[in-house]
C-alpha positions in Angstrom: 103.3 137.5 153.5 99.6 137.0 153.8 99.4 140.0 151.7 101.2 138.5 149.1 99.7 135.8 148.9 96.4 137.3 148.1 97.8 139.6 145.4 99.5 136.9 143.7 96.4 134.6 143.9 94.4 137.6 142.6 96.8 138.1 139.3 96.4 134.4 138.3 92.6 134.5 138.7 92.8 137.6 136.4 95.6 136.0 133.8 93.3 132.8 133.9 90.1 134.8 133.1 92.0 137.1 130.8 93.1 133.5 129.1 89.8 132.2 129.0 88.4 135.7 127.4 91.1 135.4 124.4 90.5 132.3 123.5 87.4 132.4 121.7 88.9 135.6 120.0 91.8 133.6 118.6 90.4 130.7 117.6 88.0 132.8 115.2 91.1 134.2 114.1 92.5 130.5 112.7 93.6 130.4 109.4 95.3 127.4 108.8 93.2 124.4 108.4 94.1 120.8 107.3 91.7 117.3 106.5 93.1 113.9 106.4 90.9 112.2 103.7 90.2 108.4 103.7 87.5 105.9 103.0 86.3 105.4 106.6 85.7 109.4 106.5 82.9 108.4 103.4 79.4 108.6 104.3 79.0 105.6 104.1 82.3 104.3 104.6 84.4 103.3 101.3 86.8 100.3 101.2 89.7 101.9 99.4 93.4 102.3 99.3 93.3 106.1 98.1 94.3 108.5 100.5 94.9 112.2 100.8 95.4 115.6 102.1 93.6 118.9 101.6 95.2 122.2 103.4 93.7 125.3 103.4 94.8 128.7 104.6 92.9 131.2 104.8 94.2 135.2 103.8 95.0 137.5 106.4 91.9 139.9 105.2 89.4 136.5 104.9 88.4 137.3 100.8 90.4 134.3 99.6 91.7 130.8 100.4 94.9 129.2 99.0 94.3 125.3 98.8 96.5 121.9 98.1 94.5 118.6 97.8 97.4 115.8 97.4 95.8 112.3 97.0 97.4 108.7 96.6 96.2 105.3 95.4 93.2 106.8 93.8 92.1 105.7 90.0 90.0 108.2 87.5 89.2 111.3 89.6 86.5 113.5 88.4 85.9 116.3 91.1 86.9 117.4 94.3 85.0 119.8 96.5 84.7 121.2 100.1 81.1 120.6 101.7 79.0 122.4 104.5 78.3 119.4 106.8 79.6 118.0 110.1 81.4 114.7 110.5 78.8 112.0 109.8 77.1 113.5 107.3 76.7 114.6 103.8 76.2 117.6 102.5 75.9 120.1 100.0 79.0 121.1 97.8 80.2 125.1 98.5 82.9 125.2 96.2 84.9 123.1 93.5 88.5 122.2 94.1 88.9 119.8 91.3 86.4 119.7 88.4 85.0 119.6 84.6 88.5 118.7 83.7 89.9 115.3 82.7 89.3 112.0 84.6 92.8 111.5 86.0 94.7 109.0 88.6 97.4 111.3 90.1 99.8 110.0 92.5 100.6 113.5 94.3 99.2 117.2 93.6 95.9 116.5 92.4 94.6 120.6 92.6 95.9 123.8 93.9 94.7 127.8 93.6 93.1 130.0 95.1 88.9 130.1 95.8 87.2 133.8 96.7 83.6 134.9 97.1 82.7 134.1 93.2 83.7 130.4 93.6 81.3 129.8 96.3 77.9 127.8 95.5 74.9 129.8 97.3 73.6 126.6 99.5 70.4 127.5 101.8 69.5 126.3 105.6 69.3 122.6 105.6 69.4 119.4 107.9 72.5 118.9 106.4 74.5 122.6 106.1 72.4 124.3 109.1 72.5 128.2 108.5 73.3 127.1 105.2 76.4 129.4 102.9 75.6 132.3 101.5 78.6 133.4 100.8 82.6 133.3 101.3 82.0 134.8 105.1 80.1 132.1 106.0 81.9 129.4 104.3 84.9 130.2 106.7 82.7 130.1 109.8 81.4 126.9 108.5 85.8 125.6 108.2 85.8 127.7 111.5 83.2 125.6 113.2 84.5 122.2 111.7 80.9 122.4 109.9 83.3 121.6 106.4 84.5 119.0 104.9 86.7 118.0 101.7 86.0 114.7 99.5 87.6 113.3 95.9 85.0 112.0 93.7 86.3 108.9 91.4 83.9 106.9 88.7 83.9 103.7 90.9 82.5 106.0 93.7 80.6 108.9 92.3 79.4 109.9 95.5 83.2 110.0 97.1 85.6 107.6 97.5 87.9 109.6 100.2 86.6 112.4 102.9 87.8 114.1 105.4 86.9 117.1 108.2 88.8 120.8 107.7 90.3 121.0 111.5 
């Protein structure tokens, strides 16, 4: 019984520690990511009805990214982008989601598509996007980390009127 005992005490150290081993392996493997954006997530905050949602997945072989930013209660949008920088602060934009097109007020879709390697924006090491983006690698380990972030740009608030972390 004793015997037992031990065995069975041994296997779950060794399931735990196998555990604790796979988890850093499958949470680089993530693919799925999804930000919540409002005006409290603005740096500084903004005082705003809009709202919105930006979800990102990421392709099985990591060259591309298939996006949907849906916003609400927001007037005259000019761009949209995902930024290197944590919570809290602003950074630099790494690639456009929404952009050089009309000013619009959507109530729904605002952009969807597809963003590879070439849509990337080089950005180097900063206070603000440490390690900086070089390219579409390290923009994922950047989402990965939770070092991104996606924001809707409006003419009342040119520097962002909604924001919001890629978890």
């Amino acid at each position: 019984m004793k015997r037992t005992v031990k065995r069975l005490a041994i296997l779950a150290a060794l399931l735990v520690l196998a555990l604790a081993l796979a988890a850093p392996a499958a949470a680089g493997s993530q693919r799925n990511f999804r930000a919540h954006l409002a005006g409290r997530g603005e740096v500084p905050p903004v005082d705003t009805r809009a709202q919105g949602q930006a979800i990102v997945r990421i392709s099985e072989d990591e060259t591309s990214l298939a996006f949907k930013l849906i916003v609400a209660n927001i007037q005259k949008v000019t761009q949209a982008h995902i930024h290197c920088g944590a919570a809290g602060e602003n950074g630099p934009v790494v690639v456009f989601l929404y952009g050089f097109g009309p000013t619009v007020s959507p109530n729904g879709v605002l952009s969807e598509g597809v963003r590879t390697n070439a849509d990337v924006i080089p950005r180097p090491d900063s206070a603000e996007c440490p390690g900086g983006v070089a390219n579409f690698a390290e923009l994922v380990a950047k989402i990965r980390s939770g070092d991104a972030y996606v924001n809707v740009h409006t003419e009342a608030n040119p520097g962002g009127e909604i924001r919001g972390q890629l978890r």
